[in-house]
C-alpha positions in Angstrom: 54.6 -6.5 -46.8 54.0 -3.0 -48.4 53.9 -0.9 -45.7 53.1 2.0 -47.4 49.5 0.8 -48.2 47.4 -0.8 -45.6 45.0 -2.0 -47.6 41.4 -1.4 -48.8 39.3 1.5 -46.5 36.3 2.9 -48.5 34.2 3.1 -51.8 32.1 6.0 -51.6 29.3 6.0 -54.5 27.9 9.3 -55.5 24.6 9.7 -56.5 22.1 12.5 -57.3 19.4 11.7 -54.3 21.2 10.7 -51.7 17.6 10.2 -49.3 16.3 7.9 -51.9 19.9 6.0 -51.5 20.1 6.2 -48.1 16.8 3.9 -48.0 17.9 1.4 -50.7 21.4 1.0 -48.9 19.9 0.6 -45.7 18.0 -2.2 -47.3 20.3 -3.7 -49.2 22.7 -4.1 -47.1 20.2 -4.6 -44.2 22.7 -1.8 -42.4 22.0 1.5 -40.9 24.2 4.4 -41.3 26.6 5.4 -38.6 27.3 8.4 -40.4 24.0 10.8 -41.7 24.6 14.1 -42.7 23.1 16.0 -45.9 27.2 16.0 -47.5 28.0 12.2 -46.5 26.2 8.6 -45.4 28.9 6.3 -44.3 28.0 2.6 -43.3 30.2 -0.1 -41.4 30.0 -3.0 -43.8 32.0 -5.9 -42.0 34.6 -3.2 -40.8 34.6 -1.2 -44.4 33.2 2.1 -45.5 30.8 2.1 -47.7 29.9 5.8 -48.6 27.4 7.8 -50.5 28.4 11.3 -51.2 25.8 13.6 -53.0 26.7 14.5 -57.0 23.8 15.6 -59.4 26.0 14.6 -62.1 25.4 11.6 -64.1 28.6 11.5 -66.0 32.2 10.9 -64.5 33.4 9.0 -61.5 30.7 8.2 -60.1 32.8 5.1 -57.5 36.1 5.7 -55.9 37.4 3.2 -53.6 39.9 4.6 -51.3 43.6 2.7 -50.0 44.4 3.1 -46.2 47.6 4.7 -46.2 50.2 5.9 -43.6 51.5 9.5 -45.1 48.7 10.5 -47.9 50.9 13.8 -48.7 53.9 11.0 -49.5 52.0 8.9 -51.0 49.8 10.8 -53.1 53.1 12.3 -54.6 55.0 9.5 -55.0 52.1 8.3 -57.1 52.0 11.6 -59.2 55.7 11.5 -60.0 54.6 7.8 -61.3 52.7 9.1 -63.9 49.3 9.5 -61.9 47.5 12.4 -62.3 46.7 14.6 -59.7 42.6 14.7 -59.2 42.1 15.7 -55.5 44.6 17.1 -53.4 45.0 15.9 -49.9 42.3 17.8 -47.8 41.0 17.3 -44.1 37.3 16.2 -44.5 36.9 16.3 -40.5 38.7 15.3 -37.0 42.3 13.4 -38.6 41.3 12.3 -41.7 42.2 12.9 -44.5 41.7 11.9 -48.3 42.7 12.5 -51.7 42.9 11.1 -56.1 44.9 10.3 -58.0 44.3 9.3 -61.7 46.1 6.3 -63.1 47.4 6.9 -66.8 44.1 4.7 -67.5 41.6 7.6 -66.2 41.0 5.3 -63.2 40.3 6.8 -59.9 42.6 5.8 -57.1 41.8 7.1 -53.7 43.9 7.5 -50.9 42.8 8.0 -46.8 44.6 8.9 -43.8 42.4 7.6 -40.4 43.8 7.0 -37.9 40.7 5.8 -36.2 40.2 3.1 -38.7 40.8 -0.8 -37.8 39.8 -4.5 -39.6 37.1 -6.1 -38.2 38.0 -9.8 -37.4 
């Protein structure tokens, strides 16, 4: 077992209303939020994150799915001295958790997250 990754944590879907998305989600997934603030919505979909960050944008990376990891400082530079690009460097976005990108040599997004607070549903 790779103990290095602990497996999928979050996608977090940016979007230029994040209200209007807010209400769609909440029906859609027939969930509310546990997390409502005007930066970041975060629901609890069958013990995943499923996130919606605001971004007027309409071009880029618009999802990012983010691994569970252990150490995101070793992590996120062992996968930079693979050849991933450094996107987002590790930063605390509140309490112990912390996140941060990579891009693959593909342009892909690959997030990593830190929480210790984080468990599986079973």
């Amino acid at each position: 077992m790779n103990k290095a990754f602990l497996g999928l944590r979050t996608t977090i879907y940016k979007v230029a209303d994040l209200q209007a998305a807010k209400e769609w989600y909440i029906k859609a997934f027939e969930a509310e939020p546990y997390f409502d603030e005007p930066y970041y919505i975060g629901f609890n979909i069958g013990g995943y994150e499923l996130g919606l960050q605001p971004d007027e944008s309409t071009l880029g990376d618009n999802v990012v799915t983010y691994w569970g990891v252990v150490d995101i400082n070793a992590q996120f530079e062992r996968l930079t001295a693979a050849g991933a690009t450094a996107y987002e460097t590790p930063q605390n976005v509140g309490g112990d958790i912390w996140v941060a990108t990579v891009k693959d040599p593909w342009g892909n997004v690959i997030g990593l997250i830190y929480n210790p607070s984080f468990s599986v549903a079973e």
